[in-house]
N, C-alpha and C positions, 0 to 999 in steps of 0.2 A: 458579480462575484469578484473578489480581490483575493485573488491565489496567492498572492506575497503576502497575506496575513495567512492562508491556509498551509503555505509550502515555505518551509525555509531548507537553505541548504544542506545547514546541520538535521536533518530530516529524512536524508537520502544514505543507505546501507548499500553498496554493492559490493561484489563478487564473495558475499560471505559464507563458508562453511557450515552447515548444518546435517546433522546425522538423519532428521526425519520432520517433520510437520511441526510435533511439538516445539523440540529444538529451535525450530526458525523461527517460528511464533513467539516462544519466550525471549527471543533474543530480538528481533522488530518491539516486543510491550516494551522491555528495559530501553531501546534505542527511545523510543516516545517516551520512558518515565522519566529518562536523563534530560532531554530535549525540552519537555515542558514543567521538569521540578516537582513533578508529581510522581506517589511511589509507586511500583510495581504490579501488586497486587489486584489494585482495583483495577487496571487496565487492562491486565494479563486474565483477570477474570470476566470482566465484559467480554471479550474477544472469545476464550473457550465459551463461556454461555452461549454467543450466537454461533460457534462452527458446533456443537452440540446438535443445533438442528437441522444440521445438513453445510453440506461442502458448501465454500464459498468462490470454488473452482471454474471459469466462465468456459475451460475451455483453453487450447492453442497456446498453452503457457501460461495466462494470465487468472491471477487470484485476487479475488476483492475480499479481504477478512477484514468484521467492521462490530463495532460497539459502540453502547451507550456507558459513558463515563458517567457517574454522581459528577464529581468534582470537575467535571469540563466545563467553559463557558461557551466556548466556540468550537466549530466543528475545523479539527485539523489534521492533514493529512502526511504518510510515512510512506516514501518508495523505498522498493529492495529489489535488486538482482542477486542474485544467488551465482557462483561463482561458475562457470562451464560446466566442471565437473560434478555440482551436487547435483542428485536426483532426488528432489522433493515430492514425494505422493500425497497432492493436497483431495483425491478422489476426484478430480477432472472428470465430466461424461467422456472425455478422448480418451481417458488415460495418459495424458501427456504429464511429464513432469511441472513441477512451476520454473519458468523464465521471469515473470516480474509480478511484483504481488504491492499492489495498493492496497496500505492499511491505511483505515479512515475511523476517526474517534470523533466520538459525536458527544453532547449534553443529553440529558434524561430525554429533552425535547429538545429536537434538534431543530435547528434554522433550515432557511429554507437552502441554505448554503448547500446543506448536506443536500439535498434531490439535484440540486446544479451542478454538483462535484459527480455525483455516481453519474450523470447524466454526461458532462464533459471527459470521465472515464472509459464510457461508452463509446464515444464516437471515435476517442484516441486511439482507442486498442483495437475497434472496429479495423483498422487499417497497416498489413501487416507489412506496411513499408516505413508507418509510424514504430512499430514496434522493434522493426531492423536498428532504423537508426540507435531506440533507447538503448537496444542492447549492445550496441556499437561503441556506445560513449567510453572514452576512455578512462575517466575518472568524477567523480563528486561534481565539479562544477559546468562538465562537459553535458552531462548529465542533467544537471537543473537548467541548465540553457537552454538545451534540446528539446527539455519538458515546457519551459515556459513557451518556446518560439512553436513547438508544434499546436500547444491550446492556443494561443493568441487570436488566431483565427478561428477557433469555436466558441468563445468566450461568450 
C-alpha cells in the first residue's frame, strides 16, 4: 500500500472548531470535496448513510467515519484533530470525546487498499504513545511526518 497516494498533506484538518458531530463531519466532507475536486454532497452523504447505522466511534478518542463514494477511483484518506477545547460526541462505548478522527472514502468497490488502511489504522491507534505524539504535533506538516514515520513500520 502507497500512503503518498492515500494521504496527502492538504488532507490533514487540525485544531478545528466544531459545535457537534454533524458540524465536524460536514466540515471533514468539504475538506475532502476541496482536496479531491469533487462536490460535497455525494461525500457528505456516504458518510451520514454509514454513521446512520451505528457510531463509528472505536473508543479513547479516536473515530473511523467512512464511505462509499460513486465517483471515487481510489480509496483515500482525511485526518482531523479537533482543537483542545471541542467536545465532539461521536457516541464512543467510553463516552470519551473525539481527539482524532480518520475519514476514509472509498469507490462503490473498494480496493483492497481500503482493508490495509483500516487494518494500519488499527495498529496506530492501538498504541497510546502513537496517539500522544499525533496529538502533539504542532502543525499540518509536523503532523503528516509523524503519521507517515509512525506507519512506516506497519506498512
Amino acid at each position: 500500500m502507497n500512503l503518498g497516494t492515500i494521504l496527502s498533506q492538504k488532507s490533514i484538518f487540525l485544531d478545528f472548531v466544531a459545535d457537534g458531530k454533524d458540524q465536524a463531519l460536514r466540515e471533514l466532507c468539504a475538506l475532502a470535496a476541496e482536496v479531491l475536486g469533487l462536490g460535497l454532497d455525494p461525500i457528505y452523504s456516504a458518510i451520514l448513510s454509514r454513521e446512520s447505522l451505528g457510531s463509528t466511534a472505536l473508543g479513547s478518542g479516536l473515530v473511523l467515519p467512512h464511505g462509499k463514494v460513486e465517483t471515487m477511483e481510489t480509496t483515500r484518506l482525511f485526518l482531523a484533530r479537533p482543537s483542545a477545547g471541542t467536545k465532539l460526541d461521536f457516541g464512543a462505548p467510553d463516552g470519551l470525546p473525539a481527539r482524532l478522527i480518520a475519514l476514509i472514502l472509498s469507490p462503490l468497490n473498494p480496493t483492497p487498499e481500503y482493508l490495509k488502511l483500516l487494518a494500519l489504522l488499527g495498529r496506530l491507534w492501538n498504541s497510546p504513545r502513537n496517539v500522544s505524539l499525533l496529538m502533539g504535533c504542532p502543525d499540518q506538516k509536523t503532523f503528516y511526518e509523524a503519521f507517515f514515520f509512525l506507519t512506516g513500520s506497519m506498512d
